[in-house]
C-alpha positions as CSV (number, residue, x, y, z in Angstrom):
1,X,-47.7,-86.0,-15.7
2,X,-48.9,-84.2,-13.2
3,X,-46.2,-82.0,-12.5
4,X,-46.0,-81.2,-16.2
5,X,-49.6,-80.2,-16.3
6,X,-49.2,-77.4,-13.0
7,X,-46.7,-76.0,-15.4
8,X,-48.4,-76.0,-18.2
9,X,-51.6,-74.5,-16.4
10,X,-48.6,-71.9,-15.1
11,X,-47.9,-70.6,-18.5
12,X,-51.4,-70.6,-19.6
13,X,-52.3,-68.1,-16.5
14,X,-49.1,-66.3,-17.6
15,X,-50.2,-65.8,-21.0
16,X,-53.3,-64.2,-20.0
17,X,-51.8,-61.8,-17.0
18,X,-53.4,-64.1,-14.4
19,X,-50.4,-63.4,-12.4
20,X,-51.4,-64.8,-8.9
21,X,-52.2,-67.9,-10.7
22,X,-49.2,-68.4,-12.9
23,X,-47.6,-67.7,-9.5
24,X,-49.3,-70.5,-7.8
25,X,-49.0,-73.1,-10.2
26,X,-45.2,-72.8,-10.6
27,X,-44.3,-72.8,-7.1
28,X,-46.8,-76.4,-7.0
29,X,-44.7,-77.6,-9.9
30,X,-41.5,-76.6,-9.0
31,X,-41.9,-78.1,-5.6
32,X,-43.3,-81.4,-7.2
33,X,-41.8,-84.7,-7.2
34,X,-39.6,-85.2,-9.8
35,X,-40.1,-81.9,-11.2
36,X,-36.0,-80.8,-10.8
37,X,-35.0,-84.0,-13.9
38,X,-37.5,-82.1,-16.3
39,X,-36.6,-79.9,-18.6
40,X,-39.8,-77.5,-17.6
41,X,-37.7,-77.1,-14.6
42,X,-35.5,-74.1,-15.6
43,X,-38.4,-72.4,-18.2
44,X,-40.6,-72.5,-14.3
45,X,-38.0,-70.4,-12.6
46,X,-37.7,-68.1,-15.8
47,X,-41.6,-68.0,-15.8
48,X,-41.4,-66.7,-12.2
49,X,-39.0,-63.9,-13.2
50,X,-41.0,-63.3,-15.9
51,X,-44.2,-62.1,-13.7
52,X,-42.5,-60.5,-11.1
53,X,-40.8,-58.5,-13.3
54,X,-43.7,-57.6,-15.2
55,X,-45.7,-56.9,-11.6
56,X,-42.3,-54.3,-10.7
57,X,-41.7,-56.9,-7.5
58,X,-37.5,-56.1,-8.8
59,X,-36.1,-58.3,-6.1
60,X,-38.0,-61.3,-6.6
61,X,-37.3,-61.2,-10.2
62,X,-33.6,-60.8,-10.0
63,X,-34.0,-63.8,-7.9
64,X,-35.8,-66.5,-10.1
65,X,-33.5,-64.9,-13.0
66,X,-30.7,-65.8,-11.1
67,X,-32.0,-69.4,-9.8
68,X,-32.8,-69.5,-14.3
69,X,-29.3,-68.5,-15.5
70,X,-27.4,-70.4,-13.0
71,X,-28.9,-73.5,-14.0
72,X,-29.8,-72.9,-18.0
73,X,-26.7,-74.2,-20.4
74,X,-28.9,-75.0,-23.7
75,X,-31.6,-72.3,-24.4
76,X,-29.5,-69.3,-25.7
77,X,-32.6,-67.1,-26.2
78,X,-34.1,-67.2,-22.7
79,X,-30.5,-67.1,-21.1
80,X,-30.2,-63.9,-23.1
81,X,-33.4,-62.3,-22.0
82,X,-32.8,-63.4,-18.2
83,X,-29.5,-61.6,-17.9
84,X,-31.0,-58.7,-19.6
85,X,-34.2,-58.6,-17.2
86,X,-31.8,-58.9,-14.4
87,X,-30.2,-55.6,-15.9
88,X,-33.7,-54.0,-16.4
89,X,-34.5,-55.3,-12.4
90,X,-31.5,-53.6,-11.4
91,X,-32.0,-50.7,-13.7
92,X,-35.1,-49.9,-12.5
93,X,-34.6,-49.6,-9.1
94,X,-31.9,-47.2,-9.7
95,X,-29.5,-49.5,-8.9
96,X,-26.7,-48.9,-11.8
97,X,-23.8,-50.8,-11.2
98,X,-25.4,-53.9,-11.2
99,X,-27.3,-53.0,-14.0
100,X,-24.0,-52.2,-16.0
101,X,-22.7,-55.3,-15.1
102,X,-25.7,-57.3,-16.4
């Protein structure tokens, strides 16, 4: 329960642009017990994408992407956006051959 509520208090701070927050929390959560069996799990190291990428840190969001779609099998829609963020990420930095290939 109180893994699942430093995630939920992630996305909150997410929802608002409390970045540094939303960061915080979903590092605690992710590196709480019991926290890799829940299904929260992946939609943490999504979240963590998410704000980099919104906050231009490229790198870091190619990386929590990556850690996202390597692990996600059942939610289609946000394995569809993280390979296309991790095309953006690329994209962005200019870097178009990985882009292409995402």
């Amino acid at each position: 329960l109180a893994a699942q509520t430093l995630f939920w208090q992630a996305e909150a701070y997410s929802r608002i642009r409390s970045w540094k927050q939303a960061e915080v929390n979903y590092k605690r959560f992710i590196e709480s017990s019991g926290a890799i069996g829940m299904s929260e799990f992946g939609q943490a190291h999504y979240g963590l994408g998410y704000l980099y990428f919104e906050n231009g840190k490229y790198d870091d969001a190619i990386n929590w992407f990556r850690k996202f779609t390597d692990g996600e099998t059942k939610d289609i829609e946000r394995l569809t956006d993280g390979y296309l963020r991790i095309g953006d990420s690329y994209y962005l930095q200019k870097k178009t051959q990985p882009a292409i290939t995402y």
